[in-house]
C-alpha positions as a Markdown table, in Angstrom:
| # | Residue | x | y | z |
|---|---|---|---|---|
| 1 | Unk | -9.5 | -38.3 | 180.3 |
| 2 | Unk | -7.3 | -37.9 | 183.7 |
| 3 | Unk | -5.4 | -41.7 | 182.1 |
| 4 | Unk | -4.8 | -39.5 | 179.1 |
| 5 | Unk | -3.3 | -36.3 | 180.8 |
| 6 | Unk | -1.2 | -38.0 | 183.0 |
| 7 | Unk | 0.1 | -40.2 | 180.3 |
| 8 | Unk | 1.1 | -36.7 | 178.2 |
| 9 | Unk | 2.5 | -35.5 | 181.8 |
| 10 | Unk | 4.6 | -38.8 | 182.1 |
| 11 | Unk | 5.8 | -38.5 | 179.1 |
| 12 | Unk | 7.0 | -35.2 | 178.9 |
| 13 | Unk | 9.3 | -36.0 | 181.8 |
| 14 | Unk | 12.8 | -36.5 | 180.6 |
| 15 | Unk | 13.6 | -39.8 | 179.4 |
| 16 | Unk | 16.6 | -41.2 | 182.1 |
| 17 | Unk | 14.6 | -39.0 | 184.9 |
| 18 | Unk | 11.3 | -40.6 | 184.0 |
| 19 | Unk | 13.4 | -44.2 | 184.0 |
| 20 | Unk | 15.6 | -43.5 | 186.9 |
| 21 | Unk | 12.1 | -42.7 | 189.1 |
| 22 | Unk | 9.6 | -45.5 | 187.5 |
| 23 | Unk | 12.6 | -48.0 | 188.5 |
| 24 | Unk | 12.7 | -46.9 | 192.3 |
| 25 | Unk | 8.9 | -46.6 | 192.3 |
| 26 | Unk | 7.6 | -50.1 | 190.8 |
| 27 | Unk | 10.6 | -51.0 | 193.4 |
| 28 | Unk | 9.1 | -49.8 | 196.0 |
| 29 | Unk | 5.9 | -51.4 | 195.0 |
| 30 | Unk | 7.1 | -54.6 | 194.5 |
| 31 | Unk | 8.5 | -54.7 | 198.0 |
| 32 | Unk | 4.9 | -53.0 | 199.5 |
| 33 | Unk | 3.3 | -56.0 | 197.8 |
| 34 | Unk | 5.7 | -58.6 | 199.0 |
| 35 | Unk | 6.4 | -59.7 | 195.9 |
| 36 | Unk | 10.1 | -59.1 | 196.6 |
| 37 | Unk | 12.2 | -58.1 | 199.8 |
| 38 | Unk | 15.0 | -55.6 | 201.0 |
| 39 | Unk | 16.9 | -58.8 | 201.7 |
| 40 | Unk | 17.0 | -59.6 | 197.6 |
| 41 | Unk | 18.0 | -55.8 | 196.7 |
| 42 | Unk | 20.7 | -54.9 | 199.7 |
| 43 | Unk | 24.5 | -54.0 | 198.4 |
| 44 | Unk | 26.2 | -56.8 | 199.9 |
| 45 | Unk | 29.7 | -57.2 | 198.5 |
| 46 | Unk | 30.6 | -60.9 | 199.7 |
| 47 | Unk | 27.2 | -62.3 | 198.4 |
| 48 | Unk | 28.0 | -60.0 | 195.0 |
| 49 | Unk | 31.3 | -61.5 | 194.1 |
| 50 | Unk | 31.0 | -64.4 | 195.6 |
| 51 | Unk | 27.8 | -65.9 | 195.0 |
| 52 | Unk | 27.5 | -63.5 | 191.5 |
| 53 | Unk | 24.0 | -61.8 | 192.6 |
| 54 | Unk | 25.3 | -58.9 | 190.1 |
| 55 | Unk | 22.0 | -57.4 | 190.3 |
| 56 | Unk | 22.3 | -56.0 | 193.8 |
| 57 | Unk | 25.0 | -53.5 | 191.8 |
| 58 | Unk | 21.4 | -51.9 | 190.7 |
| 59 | Unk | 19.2 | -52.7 | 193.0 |
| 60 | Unk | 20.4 | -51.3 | 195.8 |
| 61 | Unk | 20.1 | -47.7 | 194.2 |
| 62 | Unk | 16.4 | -48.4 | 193.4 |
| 63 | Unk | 14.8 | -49.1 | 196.5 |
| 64 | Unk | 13.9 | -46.2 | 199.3 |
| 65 | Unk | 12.3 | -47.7 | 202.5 |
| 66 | Unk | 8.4 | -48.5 | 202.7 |
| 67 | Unk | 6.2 | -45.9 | 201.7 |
| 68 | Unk | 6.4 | -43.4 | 204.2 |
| 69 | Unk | 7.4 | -39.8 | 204.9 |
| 70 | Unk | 11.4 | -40.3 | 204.1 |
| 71 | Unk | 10.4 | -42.3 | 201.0 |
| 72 | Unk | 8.2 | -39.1 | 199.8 |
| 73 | Unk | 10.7 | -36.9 | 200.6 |
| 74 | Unk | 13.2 | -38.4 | 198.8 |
| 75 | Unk | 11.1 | -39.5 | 195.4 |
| 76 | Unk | 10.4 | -35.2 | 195.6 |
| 77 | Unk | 14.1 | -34.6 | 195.7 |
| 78 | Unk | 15.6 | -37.0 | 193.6 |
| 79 | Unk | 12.6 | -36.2 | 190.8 |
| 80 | Unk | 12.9 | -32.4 | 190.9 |
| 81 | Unk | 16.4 | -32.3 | 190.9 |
| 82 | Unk | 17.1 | -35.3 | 188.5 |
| 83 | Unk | 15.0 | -33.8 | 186.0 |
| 84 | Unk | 16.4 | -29.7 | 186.7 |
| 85 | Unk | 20.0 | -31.2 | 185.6 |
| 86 | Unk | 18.4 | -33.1 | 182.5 |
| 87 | Unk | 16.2 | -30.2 | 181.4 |
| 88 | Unk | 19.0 | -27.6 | 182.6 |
| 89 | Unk | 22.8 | -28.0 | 182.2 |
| 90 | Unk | 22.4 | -31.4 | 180.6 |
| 91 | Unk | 20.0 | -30.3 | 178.0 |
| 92 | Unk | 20.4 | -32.4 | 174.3 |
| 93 | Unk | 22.8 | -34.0 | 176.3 |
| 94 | Unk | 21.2 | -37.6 | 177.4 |
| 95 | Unk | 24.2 | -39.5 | 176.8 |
| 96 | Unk | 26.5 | -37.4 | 179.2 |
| 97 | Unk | 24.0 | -37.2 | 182.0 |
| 98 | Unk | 23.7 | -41.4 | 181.5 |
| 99 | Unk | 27.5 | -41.2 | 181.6 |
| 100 | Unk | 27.3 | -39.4 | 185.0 |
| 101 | Unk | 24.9 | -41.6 | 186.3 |
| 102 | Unk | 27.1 | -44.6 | 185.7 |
| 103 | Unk | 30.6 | -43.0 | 187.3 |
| 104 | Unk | 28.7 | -41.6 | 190.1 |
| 105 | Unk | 27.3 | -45.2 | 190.7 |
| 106 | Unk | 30.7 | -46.8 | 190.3 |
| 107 | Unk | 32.5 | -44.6 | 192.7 |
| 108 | Unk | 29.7 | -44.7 | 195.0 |
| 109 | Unk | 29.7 | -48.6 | 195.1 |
| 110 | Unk | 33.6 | -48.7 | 195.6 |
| 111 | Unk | 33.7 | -45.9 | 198.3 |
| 112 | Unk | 30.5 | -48.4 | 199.4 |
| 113 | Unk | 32.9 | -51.0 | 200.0 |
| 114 | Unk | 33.9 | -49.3 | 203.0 |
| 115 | Unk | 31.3 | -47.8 | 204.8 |
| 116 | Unk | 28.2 | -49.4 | 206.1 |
| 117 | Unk | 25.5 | -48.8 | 203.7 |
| 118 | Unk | 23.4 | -51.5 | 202.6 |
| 119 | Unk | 21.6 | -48.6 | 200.4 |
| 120 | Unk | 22.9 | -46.3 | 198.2 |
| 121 | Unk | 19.8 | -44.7 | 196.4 |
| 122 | Unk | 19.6 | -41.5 | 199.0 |
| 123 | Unk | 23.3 | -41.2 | 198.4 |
| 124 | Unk | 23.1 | -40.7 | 195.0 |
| 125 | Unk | 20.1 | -38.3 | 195.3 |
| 126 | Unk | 22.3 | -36.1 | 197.8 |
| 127 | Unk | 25.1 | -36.0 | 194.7 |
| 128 | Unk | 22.4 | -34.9 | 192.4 |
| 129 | Unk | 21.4 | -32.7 | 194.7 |
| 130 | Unk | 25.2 | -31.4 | 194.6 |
| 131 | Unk | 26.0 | -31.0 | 191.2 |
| 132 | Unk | 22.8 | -28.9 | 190.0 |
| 133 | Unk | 23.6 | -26.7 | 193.5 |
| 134 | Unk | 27.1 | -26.1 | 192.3 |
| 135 | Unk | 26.0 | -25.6 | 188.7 |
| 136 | Unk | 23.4 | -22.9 | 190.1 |
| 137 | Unk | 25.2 | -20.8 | 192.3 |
| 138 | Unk | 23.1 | -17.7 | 192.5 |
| 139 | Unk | 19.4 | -19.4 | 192.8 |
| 140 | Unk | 17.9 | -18.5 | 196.1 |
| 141 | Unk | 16.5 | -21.3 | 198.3 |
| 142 | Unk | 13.4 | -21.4 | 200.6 |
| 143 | Unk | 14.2 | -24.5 | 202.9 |
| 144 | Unk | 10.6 | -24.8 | 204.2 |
| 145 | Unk | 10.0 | -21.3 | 204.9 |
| 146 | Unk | 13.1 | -21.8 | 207.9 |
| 147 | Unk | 15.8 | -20.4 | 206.0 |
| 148 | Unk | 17.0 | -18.6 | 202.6 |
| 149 | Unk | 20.3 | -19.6 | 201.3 |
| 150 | Unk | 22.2 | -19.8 | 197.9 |
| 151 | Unk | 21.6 | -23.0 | 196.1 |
| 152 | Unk | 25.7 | -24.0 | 197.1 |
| 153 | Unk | 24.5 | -24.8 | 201.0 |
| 154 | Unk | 21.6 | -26.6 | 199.8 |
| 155 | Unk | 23.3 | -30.2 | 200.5 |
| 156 | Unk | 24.7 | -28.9 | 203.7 |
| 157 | Unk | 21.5 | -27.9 | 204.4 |
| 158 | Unk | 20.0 | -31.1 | 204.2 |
| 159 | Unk | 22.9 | -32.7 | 206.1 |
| 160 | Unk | 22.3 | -30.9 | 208.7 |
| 161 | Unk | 18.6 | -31.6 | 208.5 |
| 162 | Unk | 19.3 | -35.2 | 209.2 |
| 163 | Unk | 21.5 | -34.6 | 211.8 |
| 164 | Unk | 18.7 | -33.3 | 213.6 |
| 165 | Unk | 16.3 | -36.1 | 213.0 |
| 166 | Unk | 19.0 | -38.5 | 213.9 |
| 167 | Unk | 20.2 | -39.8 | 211.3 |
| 168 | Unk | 23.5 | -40.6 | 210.2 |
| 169 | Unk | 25.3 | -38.2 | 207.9 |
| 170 | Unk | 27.5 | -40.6 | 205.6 |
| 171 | Unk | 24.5 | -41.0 | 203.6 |
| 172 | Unk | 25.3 | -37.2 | 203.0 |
| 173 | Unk | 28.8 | -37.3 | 202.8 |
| 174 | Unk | 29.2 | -39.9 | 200.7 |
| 175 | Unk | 27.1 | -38.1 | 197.7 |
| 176 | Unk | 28.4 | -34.6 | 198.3 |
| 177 | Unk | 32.0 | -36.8 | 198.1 |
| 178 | Unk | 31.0 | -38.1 | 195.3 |
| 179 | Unk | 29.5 | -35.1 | 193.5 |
| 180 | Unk | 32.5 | -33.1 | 194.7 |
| 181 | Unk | 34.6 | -35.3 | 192.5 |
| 182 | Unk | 32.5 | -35.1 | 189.1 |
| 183 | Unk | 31.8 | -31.8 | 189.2 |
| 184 | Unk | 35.3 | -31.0 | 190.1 |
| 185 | Unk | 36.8 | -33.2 | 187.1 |
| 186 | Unk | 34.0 | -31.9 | 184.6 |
| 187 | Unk | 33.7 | -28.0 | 185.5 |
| 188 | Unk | 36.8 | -27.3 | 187.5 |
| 189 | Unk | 40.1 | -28.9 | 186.7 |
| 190 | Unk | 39.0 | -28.3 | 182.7 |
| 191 | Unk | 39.3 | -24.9 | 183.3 |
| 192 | Unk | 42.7 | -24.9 | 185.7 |
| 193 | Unk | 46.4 | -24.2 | 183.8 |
| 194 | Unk | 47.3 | -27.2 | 182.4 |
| 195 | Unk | 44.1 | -29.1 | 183.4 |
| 196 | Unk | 42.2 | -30.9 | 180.9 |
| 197 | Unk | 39.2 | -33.4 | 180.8 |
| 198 | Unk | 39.2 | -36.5 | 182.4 |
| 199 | Unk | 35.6 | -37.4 | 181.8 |
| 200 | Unk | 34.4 | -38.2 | 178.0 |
| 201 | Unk | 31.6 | -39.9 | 177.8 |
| 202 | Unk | 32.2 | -43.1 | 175.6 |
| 203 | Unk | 31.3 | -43.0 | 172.0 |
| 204 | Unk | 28.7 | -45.4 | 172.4 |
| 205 | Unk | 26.5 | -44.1 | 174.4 |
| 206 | Unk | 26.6 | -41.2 | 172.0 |
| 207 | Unk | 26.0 | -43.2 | 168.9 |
| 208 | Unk | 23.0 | -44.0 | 170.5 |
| 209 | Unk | 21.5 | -41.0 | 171.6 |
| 210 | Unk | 22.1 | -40.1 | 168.1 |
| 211 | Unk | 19.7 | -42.9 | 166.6 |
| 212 | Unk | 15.9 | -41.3 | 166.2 |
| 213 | Unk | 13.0 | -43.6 | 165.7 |
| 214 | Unk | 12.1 | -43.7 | 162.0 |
| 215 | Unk | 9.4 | -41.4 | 161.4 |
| 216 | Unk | 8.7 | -37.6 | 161.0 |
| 217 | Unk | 9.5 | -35.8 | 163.6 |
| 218 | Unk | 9.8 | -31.8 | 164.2 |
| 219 | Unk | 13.1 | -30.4 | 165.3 |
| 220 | Unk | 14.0 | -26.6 | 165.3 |
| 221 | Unk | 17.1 | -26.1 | 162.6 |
| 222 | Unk | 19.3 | -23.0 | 163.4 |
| 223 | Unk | 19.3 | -20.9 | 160.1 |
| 224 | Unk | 22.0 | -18.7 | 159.2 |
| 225 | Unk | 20.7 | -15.8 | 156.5 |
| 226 | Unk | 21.9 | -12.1 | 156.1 |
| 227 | Unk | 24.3 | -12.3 | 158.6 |
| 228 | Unk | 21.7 | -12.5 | 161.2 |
| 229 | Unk | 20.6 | -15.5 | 163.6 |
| 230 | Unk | 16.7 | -16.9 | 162.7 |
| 231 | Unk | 15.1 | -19.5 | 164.3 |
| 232 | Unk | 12.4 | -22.1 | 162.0 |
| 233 | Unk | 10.3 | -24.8 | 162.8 |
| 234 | Unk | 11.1 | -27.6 | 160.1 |
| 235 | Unk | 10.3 | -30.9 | 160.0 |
| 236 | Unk | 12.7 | -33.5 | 158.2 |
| 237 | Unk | 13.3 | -37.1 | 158.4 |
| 238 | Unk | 14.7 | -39.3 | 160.4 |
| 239 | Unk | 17.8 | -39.7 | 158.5 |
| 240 | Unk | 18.1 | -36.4 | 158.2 |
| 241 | Unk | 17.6 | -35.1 | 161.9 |
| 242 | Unk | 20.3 | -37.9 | 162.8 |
| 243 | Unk | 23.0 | -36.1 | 160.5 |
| 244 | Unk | 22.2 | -32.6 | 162.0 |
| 245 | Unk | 21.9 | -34.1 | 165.8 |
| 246 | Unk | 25.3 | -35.6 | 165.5 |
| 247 | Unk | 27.3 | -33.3 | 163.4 |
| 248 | Unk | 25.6 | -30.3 | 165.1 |
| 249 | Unk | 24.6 | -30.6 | 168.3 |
| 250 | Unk | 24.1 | -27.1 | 169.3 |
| 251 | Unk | 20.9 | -27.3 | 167.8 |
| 252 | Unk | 19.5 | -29.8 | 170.6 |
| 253 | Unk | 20.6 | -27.0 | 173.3 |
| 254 | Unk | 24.2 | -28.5 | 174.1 |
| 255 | Unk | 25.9 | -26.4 | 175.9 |
């Protein structure tokens, strides 16, 4: 019984947040286990290119430190916020939050090139954290019962939080840098005189979030009668659902 309600609950999870954490778990696992080390996952640009260990591109975005308090707090963080951009302003949108993921990762690896970070995962969270803060301006935050402020000081927030436990703060630059830069070039500079977007998400990672596995599966349709708006549960086919999906994606919640 609990196997079965924590397979629904893992399941409901969106699909690149429910990836994206697995990864950095089993990660984590593997290295608790010894079956792997931090040595195998590090970003290390000489043994990348030189030596063609390619997979350290990845890796190094997947593993947290041993389990632990930081590793728990950052798991909490990168799942709740992760999957409050999927579900929220990337809803019916899983091939433009992929696409993020991927420029996000590639300017974090080249601005990586310069600082010393052997680790990029808590990085990346911090620019997740950024982007759904800028994208929620008026939401209300509760930072451990210590302070209330708007969603837009949350990553400064947590800057400063590691500031006082000692840490170093490029972690935290580097992701509000990097989540500066999207969000800029996706929300901002659109909307500026004579600005335009920069970022489209490659056709091919939209062809296939348009592919649905072949079976019947229930989809709400957006029906237009009597000059007023009415919602209906209706369940088609596969083929079908793929030609209203592509060629009418409001239906899926795009915004």
């Amino acid at each position: 019984m609990a196997y079965q309600t924590f397979r629904q609950e893992y399941l409901q999870v969106p699909p690149v947040t429910r990836a994206y954490t697995t990864a950095c778990v089993l990660t984590t696992a593997a290295v608790q286990l010894e079956l792997i080390t931090p040595f195998q996952l590090y970003f290390n640009p000489e043994l990348i290119f030189k030596h063609f260990q390619v997979w350290r591109l990845i890796t190094n975005y997947l593993f947290f430190g041993p389990v632990g308090f930081n590793f728990l707090f950052n798991m909490i963080f990168l799942y709740r916020y992760c999957r409050m951009l999927e579900e929220g302003s990337f809803r019916g949108r899983t091939a433009d939050f992929v696409f993020m993921f991927l420029f996000g990762g590639l300017l974090m690896t080249l601005f990586g090139l310069f600082v010393n970070l052997v680790f990029l995962g808590q990085a990346f969270t911090i620019m997740l954290v950024y982007v759904w803060s800028r994208r929620n301006p008026y939401v209300r935050m509760n930072f451990f019962g210590l302070l209330i402020f708007q969603a837009p000081f949350l990553p400064w927030v947590l800057m400063g939080f590691s500031l006082l436990l000692g840490n170093s703060i490029i972690v935290d630059l580097l992701g509000i840098a990097v989540g500066h830069i999207y969000f800029f070039l996706e929300d901002i500079f659109p909307n500026q005189p004579g600005g335009g977007r920069l970022l489209k998400t490659p056709s091919l990672l939209k062809g296939k979030q348009c592919l649905i596995h072949q079976k019947m599966i229930p989809i709400t349709i957006r029906c237009l009668k009597s000059d007023r708006e009415d919602l209906h549960g209706v369940k088609v086919s596969a083929s079908e659902a793929n030609k209203w999906l592509c060629q009418y994606p409001d239906i899926t919640g795009r915004n």
